[in-house]
C-alpha positions in Angstrom: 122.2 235.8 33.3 121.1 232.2 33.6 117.6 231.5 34.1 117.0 228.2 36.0 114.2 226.5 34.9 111.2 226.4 37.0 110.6 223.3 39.6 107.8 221.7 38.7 105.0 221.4 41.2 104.4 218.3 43.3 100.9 217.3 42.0 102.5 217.9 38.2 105.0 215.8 38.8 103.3 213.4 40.9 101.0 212.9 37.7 103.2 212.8 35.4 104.8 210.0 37.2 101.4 207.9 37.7 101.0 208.3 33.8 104.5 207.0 33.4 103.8 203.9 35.6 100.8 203.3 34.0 102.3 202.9 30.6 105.5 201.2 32.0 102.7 198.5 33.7 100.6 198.5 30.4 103.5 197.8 28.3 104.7 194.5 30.5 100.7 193.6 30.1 101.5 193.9 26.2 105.1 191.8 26.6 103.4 189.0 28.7 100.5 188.4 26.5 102.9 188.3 23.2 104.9 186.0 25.1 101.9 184.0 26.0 101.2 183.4 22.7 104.7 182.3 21.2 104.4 180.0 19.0 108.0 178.1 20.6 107.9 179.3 24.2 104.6 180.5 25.2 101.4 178.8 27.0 99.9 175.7 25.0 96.4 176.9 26.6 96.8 180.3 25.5 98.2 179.3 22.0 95.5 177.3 21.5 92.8 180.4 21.8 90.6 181.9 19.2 88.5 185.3 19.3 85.8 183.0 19.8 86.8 180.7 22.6 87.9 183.7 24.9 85.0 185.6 23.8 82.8 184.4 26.7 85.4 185.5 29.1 84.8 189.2 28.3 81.4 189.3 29.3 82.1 186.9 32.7 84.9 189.3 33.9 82.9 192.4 33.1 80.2 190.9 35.3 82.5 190.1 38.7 83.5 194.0 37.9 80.1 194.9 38.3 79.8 192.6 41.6 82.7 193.9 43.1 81.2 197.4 42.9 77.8 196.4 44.1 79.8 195.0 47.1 81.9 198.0 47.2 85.3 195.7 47.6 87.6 198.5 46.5 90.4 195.1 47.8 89.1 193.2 44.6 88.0 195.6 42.4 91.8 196.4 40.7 92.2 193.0 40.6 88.6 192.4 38.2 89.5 195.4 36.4 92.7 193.6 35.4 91.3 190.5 34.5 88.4 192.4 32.3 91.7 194.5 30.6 93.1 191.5 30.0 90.4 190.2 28.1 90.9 193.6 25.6 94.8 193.1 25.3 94.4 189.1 25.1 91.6 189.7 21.4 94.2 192.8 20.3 97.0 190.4 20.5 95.0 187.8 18.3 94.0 190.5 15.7 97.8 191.7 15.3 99.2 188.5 14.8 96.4 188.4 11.9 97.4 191.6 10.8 94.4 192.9 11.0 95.0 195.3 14.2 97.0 195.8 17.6 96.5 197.5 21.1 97.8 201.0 19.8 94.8 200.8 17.5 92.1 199.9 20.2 93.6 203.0 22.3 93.6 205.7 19.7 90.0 204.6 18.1 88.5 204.8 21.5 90.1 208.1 22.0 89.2 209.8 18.8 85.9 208.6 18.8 85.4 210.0 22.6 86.9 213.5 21.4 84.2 213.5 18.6 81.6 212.6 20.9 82.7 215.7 23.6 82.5 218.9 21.4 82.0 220.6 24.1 85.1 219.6 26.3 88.2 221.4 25.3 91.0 218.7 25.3 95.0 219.7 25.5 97.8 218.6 23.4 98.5 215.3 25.6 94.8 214.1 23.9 94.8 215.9 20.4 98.4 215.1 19.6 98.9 217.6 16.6 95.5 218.5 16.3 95.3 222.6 16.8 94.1 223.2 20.5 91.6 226.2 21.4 90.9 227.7 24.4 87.9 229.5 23.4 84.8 228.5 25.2 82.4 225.9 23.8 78.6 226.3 24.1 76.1 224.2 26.6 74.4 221.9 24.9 71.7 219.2 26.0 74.7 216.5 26.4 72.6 213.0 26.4 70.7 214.7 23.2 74.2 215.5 21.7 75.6 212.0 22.9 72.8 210.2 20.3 73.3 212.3 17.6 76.4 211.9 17.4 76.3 208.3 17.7 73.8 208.2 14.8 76.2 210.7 12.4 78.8 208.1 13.2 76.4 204.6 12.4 75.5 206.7 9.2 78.8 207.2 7.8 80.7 203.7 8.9 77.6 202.7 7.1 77.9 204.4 4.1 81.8 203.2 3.9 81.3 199.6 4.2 78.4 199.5 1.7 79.4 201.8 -0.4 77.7 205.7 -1.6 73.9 205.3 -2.0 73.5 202.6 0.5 70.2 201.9 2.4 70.5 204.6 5.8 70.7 202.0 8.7 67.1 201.8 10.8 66.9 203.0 14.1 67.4 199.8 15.1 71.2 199.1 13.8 73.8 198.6 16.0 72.1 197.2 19.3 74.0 193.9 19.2 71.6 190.4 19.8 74.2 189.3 22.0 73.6 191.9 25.0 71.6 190.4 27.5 68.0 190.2 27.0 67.1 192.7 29.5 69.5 195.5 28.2 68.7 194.7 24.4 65.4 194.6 24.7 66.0 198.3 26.6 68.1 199.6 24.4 65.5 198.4 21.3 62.5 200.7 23.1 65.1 203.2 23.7 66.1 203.8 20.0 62.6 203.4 18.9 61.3 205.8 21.1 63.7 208.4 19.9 62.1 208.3 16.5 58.5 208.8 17.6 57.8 205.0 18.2 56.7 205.4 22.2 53.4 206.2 24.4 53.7 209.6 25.3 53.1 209.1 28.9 53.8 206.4 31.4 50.2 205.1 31.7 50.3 204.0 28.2 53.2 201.7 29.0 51.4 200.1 32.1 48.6 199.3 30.4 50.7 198.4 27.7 52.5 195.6 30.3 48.8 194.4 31.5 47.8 193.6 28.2 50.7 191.3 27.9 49.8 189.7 31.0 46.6 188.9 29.7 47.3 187.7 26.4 50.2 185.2 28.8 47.3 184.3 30.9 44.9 183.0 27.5 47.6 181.1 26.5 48.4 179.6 30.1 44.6 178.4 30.0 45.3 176.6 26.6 48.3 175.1 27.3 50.4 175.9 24.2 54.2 176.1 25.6 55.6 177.8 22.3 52.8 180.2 22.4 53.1 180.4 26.2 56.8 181.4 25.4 55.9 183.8 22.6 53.6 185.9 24.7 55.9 186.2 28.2 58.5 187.1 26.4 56.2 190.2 25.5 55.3 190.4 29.0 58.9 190.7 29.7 59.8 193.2 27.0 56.8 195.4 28.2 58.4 195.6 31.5 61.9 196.7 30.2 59.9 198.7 28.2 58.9 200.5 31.3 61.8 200.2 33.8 63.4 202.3 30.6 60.6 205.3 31.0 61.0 205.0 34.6 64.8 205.5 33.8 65.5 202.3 36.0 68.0 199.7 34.5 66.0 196.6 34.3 68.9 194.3 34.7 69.9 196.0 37.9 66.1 195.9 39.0 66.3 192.2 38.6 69.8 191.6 39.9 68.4 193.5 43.0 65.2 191.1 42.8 67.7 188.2 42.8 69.8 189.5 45.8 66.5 190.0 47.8 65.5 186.5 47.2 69.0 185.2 48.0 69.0 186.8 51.2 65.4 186.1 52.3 65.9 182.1 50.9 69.2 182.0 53.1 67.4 183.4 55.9 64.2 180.7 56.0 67.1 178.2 55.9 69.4 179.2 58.7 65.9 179.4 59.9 64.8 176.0 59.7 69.0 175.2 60.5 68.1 176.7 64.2 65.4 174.1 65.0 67.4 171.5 63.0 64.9 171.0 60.4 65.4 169.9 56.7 63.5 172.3 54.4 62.2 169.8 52.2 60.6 167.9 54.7 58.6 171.2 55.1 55.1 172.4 53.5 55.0 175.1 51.4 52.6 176.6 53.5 55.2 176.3 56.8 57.9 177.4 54.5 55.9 180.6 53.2 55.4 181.4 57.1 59.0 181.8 57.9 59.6 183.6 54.5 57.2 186.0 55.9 58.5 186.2 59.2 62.3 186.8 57.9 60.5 189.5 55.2 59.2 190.9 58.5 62.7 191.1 60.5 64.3 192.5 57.5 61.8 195.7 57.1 62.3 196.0 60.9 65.8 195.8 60.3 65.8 198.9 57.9 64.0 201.1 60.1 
Protein backbone atom coordinates (compact mmCIF):
# COMPACT_ATOMS: atom_id res chain seq x y z
CA UNK A 1 0.00 0.00 0.00
CA UNK A 2 1.39 3.41 -0.73
CA UNK A 3 0.90 6.05 1.64
CA UNK A 4 0.90 9.59 0.08
CA UNK A 5 2.34 12.00 2.01
CA UNK A 6 0.28 14.46 3.74
CA UNK A 7 -0.40 18.07 1.87
CA UNK A 8 0.80 20.51 3.80
CA UNK A 9 -1.57 23.17 5.14
CA UNK A 10 -1.85 26.64 3.49
CA UNK A 11 -0.62 28.74 6.42
CA UNK A 12 2.47 26.03 6.76
CA UNK A 13 3.39 26.43 3.56
CA UNK A 14 2.59 29.98 3.21
CA UNK A 15 5.28 30.43 6.10
CA UNK A 16 7.60 28.51 5.04
CA UNK A 17 7.67 30.36 1.87
CA UNK A 18 7.86 33.98 3.54
CA UNK A 19 10.89 32.44 5.49
CA UNK A 20 12.33 31.40 2.23
CA UNK A 21 12.02 34.91 0.69
CA UNK A 22 13.30 36.43 3.50
CA UNK A 23 16.59 34.58 3.37
CA UNK A 24 16.64 34.63 -0.54
CA UNK A 25 16.22 38.79 -0.02
CA UNK A 26 18.77 38.77 2.96
CA UNK A 27 21.23 36.89 1.00
CA UNK A 28 21.21 39.60 -2.20
CA UNK A 29 21.53 42.22 0.84
CA UNK A 30 24.76 40.22 1.76
CA UNK A 31 25.98 39.91 -2.21
CA UNK A 32 25.39 43.66 -2.85
CA UNK A 33 27.21 44.93 0.15
CA UNK A 34 30.34 42.48 -0.70
CA UNK A 35 30.12 43.80 -4.05
CA UNK A 36 30.05 47.26 -2.68
CA UNK A 37 33.01 46.90 -1.20
CA UNK A 38 35.30 45.23 -4.02
CA UNK A 39 38.33 46.31 -3.86
CA UNK A 40 38.34 46.34 -8.29
CA UNK A 41 34.71 46.86 -9.01
CA UNK A 42 32.87 48.11 -6.19
CA UNK A 43 31.75 51.81 -4.88
CA UNK A 44 34.83 54.25 -4.31
CA UNK A 45 32.40 55.88 -1.44
CA UNK A 46 31.72 52.69 0.08
CA UNK A 47 35.32 51.36 -0.23
CA UNK A 48 36.47 54.20 1.36
CA UNK A 49 34.37 53.51 4.79
CA UNK A 50 35.53 52.58 8.23
CA UNK A 51 33.48 51.32 11.35
CA UNK A 52 33.81 54.68 12.39
CA UNK A 53 32.72 56.88 9.55
CA UNK A 54 29.41 54.86 9.13
CA UNK A 55 29.05 54.64 12.67
CA UNK A 56 26.87 57.78 12.88
CA UNK A 57 24.58 56.44 10.36
CA UNK A 58 23.34 53.73 12.71
CA UNK A 59 22.02 55.94 15.20
CA UNK A 60 20.41 58.52 12.30
CA UNK A 61 18.53 55.59 10.60
CA UNK A 62 17.40 54.13 13.88
CA UNK A 63 15.96 57.61 14.62
CA UNK A 64 13.79 58.16 11.17
CA UNK A 65 12.55 54.33 12.28
CA UNK A 66 11.35 55.69 15.36
CA UNK A 67 9.67 58.84 13.29
CA UNK A 68 8.11 56.74 10.98
CA UNK A 69 6.29 54.94 13.80
CA UNK A 70 5.32 57.97 15.70
CA UNK A 71 3.78 59.06 12.37
CA UNK A 72 2.36 55.63 11.81
CA UNK A 73 3.64 55.61 7.96
CA UNK A 74 3.45 51.91 7.66
CA UNK A 75 4.38 53.33 3.39
CA UNK A 76 7.93 54.34 4.81
CA UNK A 77 8.41 52.31 7.56
CA UNK A 78 9.96 48.99 5.43
CA UNK A 79 11.83 51.23 3.67
CA UNK A 80 13.72 52.84 7.28
CA UNK A 81 13.87 49.45 8.44
CA UNK A 82 15.96 48.65 5.48
CA UNK A 83 18.14 51.42 5.63
CA UNK A 84 18.80 50.82 9.63
CA UNK A 85 19.53 46.73 8.47
CA UNK A 86 21.70 48.03 6.21
CA UNK A 87 23.64 49.76 8.57
CA UNK A 88 24.13 46.07 10.58
CA UNK A 89 25.16 44.18 7.24
CA UNK A 90 27.36 47.32 5.96
CA UNK A 91 29.85 47.06 9.85
CA UNK A 92 29.53 42.88 9.49
CA UNK A 93 30.94 43.23 6.11
CA UNK A 94 33.79 45.51 7.45
CA UNK A 95 34.56 43.00 10.37
CA UNK A 96 34.72 39.90 7.93
CA UNK A 97 36.93 41.34 5.62
CA UNK A 98 39.15 41.92 8.89
CA UNK A 99 38.58 38.61 9.90
CA UNK A 100 37.37 39.35 12.80
CA UNK A 101 33.50 38.42 12.19
CA UNK A 102 30.59 38.10 9.45
CA UNK A 103 26.73 38.39 9.37
CA UNK A 104 26.26 34.60 10.22
CA UNK A 105 27.90 35.52 13.52
CA UNK A 106 25.70 38.75 14.30
CA UNK A 107 22.55 36.38 13.62
CA UNK A 108 23.40 33.39 15.74
CA UNK A 109 24.92 35.58 18.80
CA UNK A 110 21.66 37.51 18.89
CA UNK A 111 19.79 34.35 18.79
CA UNK A 112 21.52 32.39 21.48
CA UNK A 113 21.74 35.16 23.65
CA UNK A 114 17.74 35.75 23.32
CA UNK A 115 17.15 31.83 23.96
CA UNK A 116 19.26 32.35 27.21
CA UNK A 117 17.47 35.30 28.11
CA UNK A 118 13.72 33.36 27.53
CA UNK A 119 13.87 30.26 29.95
CA UNK A 120 10.65 30.29 30.05
CA UNK A 121 9.68 30.10 26.28
CA UNK A 122 10.02 26.71 24.86
CA UNK A 123 11.67 27.09 21.34
CA UNK A 124 11.51 24.24 18.44
CA UNK A 125 14.18 22.73 16.41
CA UNK A 126 14.10 25.67 13.64
CA UNK A 127 15.70 27.92 16.82
CA UNK A 128 17.79 25.36 18.84
CA UNK A 129 19.26 23.66 15.81
CA UNK A 130 20.67 20.42 17.64
CA UNK A 131 19.96 21.52 20.96
CA UNK A 132 17.50 18.72 22.65
CA UNK A 133 13.86 20.29 22.52
CA UNK A 134 11.32 19.82 25.56
CA UNK A 135 7.92 20.13 25.62
CA UNK A 136 7.44 20.10 29.24
CA UNK A 137 6.08 23.23 30.75
CA UNK A 138 8.25 26.00 32.11
CA UNK A 139 7.35 27.88 35.26
CA UNK A 140 5.98 31.69 35.50
CA UNK A 141 8.42 33.78 36.62
CA UNK A 142 8.52 37.75 37.23
CA UNK A 143 9.88 38.27 33.42
CA UNK A 144 11.46 42.01 33.68
CA UNK A 145 13.09 40.60 37.13
CA UNK A 146 14.40 37.57 35.20
CA UNK A 147 15.32 39.78 32.04
CA UNK A 148 18.09 41.77 34.54
CA UNK A 149 19.37 38.91 36.11
CA UNK A 150 20.13 37.46 33.45
CA UNK A 151 21.61 40.30 31.89
CA UNK A 152 23.84 40.69 34.97
CA UNK A 153 24.93 36.65 34.91
CA UNK A 154 25.91 37.36 31.40
CA UNK A 155 28.11 41.08 32.17
CA UNK A 156 29.67 38.81 34.97
CA UNK A 157 30.95 36.06 32.97
CA UNK A 158 32.03 38.05 29.58
CA UNK A 159 33.72 39.91 32.36
CA UNK A 160 35.46 37.30 33.89
CA UNK A 161 36.66 36.03 30.25
CA UNK A 162 38.23 39.04 29.03
CA UNK A 163 40.01 39.85 32.32
CA UNK A 164 40.80 36.74 33.26
CA UNK A 165 39.63 34.43 36.79
CA UNK A 166 39.66 36.66 39.87
CA UNK A 167 38.93 39.81 38.06
CA UNK A 168 37.21 42.84 39.85
CA UNK A 169 33.04 41.91 39.47
CA UNK A 170 31.89 44.79 37.14
CA UNK A 171 29.77 47.71 39.19
CA UNK A 172 26.30 48.08 38.64
CA UNK A 173 27.07 50.64 36.51
CA UNK A 174 29.02 48.57 33.60
CA UNK A 175 27.72 48.37 30.39
CA UNK A 176 25.43 51.48 29.96
CA UNK A 177 27.48 52.86 26.98
CA UNK A 178 28.34 57.04 27.26
CA UNK A 179 27.35 57.26 23.87
CA UNK A 180 23.46 56.74 24.33
CA UNK A 181 21.81 59.85 24.39
CA UNK A 182 21.94 61.80 27.44
CA UNK A 183 18.44 61.41 28.38
CA UNK A 184 18.40 57.51 28.08
CA UNK A 185 21.97 57.10 29.75
CA UNK A 186 21.29 59.11 32.37
CA UNK A 187 17.94 56.74 32.75
CA UNK A 188 19.42 53.81 32.40
CA UNK A 189 22.30 54.96 35.20
CA UNK A 190 19.22 55.64 37.95
CA UNK A 191 17.81 52.51 36.69
CA UNK A 192 20.70 50.10 37.44
CA UNK A 193 21.44 51.99 40.58
CA UNK A 194 18.24 51.72 41.90
CA UNK A 195 18.25 48.03 41.49
CA UNK A 196 20.96 47.72 44.02
CA UNK A 197 19.33 49.68 46.74
CA UNK A 198 20.62 53.16 45.44
CA UNK A 199 16.91 55.00 45.04
CA UNK A 200 14.21 56.99 47.27
CA UNK A 201 11.77 54.57 48.22
CA UNK A 202 8.89 56.63 47.18
CA UNK A 203 8.21 59.11 44.46
CA UNK A 204 8.19 62.26 46.80
CA UNK A 205 11.71 61.74 47.49
CA UNK A 206 12.52 62.16 43.87
CA UNK A 207 10.51 65.50 43.41
CA UNK A 208 12.02 67.02 46.06
CA UNK A 209 15.06 65.50 44.95
CA UNK A 210 14.46 67.59 41.28
CA UNK A 211 13.59 70.96 43.44
CA UNK A 212 16.71 70.87 45.13
CA UNK A 213 18.52 70.93 41.89
CA UNK A 214 16.54 73.73 40.73
CA UNK A 215 17.66 75.69 43.50
CA UNK A 216 21.17 74.91 43.67
CA UNK A 217 20.70 76.07 39.32
CA UNK A 218 19.12 79.16 40.57
CA UNK A 219 22.37 80.13 43.21
CA UNK A 220 24.48 79.75 40.61
CA UNK A 221 22.24 81.78 37.93
CA UNK A 222 22.49 84.66 40.56
CA UNK A 223 26.43 84.44 40.45
CA UNK A 224 26.95 84.16 37.15
CA UNK A 225 29.39 81.23 36.92
CA UNK A 226 28.61 79.47 33.35
CA UNK A 227 30.69 76.26 34.13
CA UNK A 228 29.10 76.04 37.36
CA UNK A 229 25.76 77.07 35.88
CA UNK A 230 26.36 74.01 33.53
CA UNK A 231 27.44 71.72 36.28
CA UNK A 232 24.28 72.19 38.29
CA UNK A 233 21.46 71.99 35.28
CA UNK A 234 22.87 69.11 34.20
CA UNK A 235 21.75 67.79 37.72
CA UNK A 236 18.59 69.39 37.25
CA UNK A 237 18.25 67.45 34.23
CA UNK A 238 19.42 64.11 35.53
CA UNK A 239 16.85 64.58 38.46
CA UNK A 240 14.11 64.75 36.06
CA UNK A 241 15.16 61.43 34.08
CA UNK A 242 15.62 60.33 37.32
CA UNK A 243 11.91 60.77 37.78
CA UNK A 244 10.29 60.24 34.38
CA UNK A 245 12.14 56.67 35.08
CA UNK A 246 9.95 56.10 38.58
CA UNK A 247 7.06 57.43 36.69
CA UNK A 248 7.91 54.66 34.14
CA UNK A 249 7.80 57.44 31.35
CA UNK A 250 10.74 57.42 28.73
CA UNK A 251 12.16 60.84 29.15
CA UNK A 252 13.38 61.12 25.62
CA UNK A 253 9.92 60.43 24.29
CA UNK A 254 8.56 62.96 27.05
CA UNK A 255 10.83 65.46 25.39
CA UNK A 256 10.39 64.47 21.84
CA UNK A 257 6.68 64.99 22.56
CA UNK A 258 7.61 68.46 24.24
CA UNK A 259 9.45 69.26 20.94
CA UNK A 260 6.43 68.24 18.70
CA UNK A 261 4.12 70.39 20.86
CA UNK A 262 6.23 73.37 20.43
CA UNK A 263 6.72 72.68 16.68
CA UNK A 264 3.09 72.69 16.15
CA UNK A 265 2.06 75.58 18.39
CA UNK A 266 5.42 77.82 16.86
CA UNK A 267 3.92 76.88 13.27
CA UNK A 268 0.65 77.84 14.28
CA UNK A 269 1.55 81.62 15.74
CA UNK A 270 3.25 81.88 12.30
CA UNK A 271 0.60 80.85 9.81
CA UNK A 272 -0.93 83.10 12.31
CA UNK A 273 0.86 86.22 11.88
CA UNK A 274 1.01 84.72 7.73
CA UNK A 275 -2.97 85.52 7.75
CA UNK A 276 -2.64 89.17 8.56
CA UNK A 277 0.66 89.32 6.55
CA UNK A 278 2.78 90.15 9.34
CA UNK A 279 6.56 89.32 9.83
CA UNK A 280 7.02 87.68 13.30
CA UNK A 281 10.08 89.49 14.18
CA UNK A 282 8.69 92.71 13.69
CA UNK A 283 6.41 91.53 16.59
CA UNK A 284 6.73 91.93 20.59
CA UNK A 285 7.22 89.22 22.64
CA UNK A 286 4.30 90.26 24.47
CA UNK A 287 2.02 90.17 20.97
CA UNK A 288 3.73 87.03 20.07
CA UNK A 289 2.97 85.32 23.57
CA UNK A 290 -0.88 86.39 22.86
CA UNK A 291 -1.28 84.43 19.78
CA UNK A 292 0.74 81.45 21.30
CA UNK A 293 -1.92 81.53 23.85
CA UNK A 294 -4.64 81.86 21.57
CA UNK A 295 -3.43 78.81 19.21
CA UNK A 296 -2.70 76.76 22.83
CA UNK A 297 -6.40 77.68 23.33
CA UNK A 298 -7.74 76.30 19.77
CA UNK A 299 -5.72 73.28 20.21
CA UNK A 300 -7.35 72.16 23.73
CA UNK A 301 -10.66 73.02 22.08
CA UNK A 302 -9.58 71.05 19.28
CA UNK A 303 -9.13 67.85 21.54
CA UNK A 304 -12.37 67.98 23.14
Amino acid sequence: MVISPTPRQPAETAKQGSSQQAAYELQRLLALMARLRDPKEGCPWDREQTHETIAPYAIEEAYEVLDAIQKQDWNAFPDELGDLLLQVVYQAQLAQEEGQFDFATVARMITEKMIRRHPHVVFGADVLEDQTVTDSPKPKQDIPGQWEMLKEQERRRNAGQKNGRGAAVPGALAGVPPALPALLRASKLAARAARVGFDWPDISGVVAKVHEEIEEFSVELKAGNCERMQDELGDVLFSIASLARRLKLDPEACLRQACDKFTRRFEGVEAVLAEQGLSMSDQSVEVLDDIWKSVKKLEAENKK
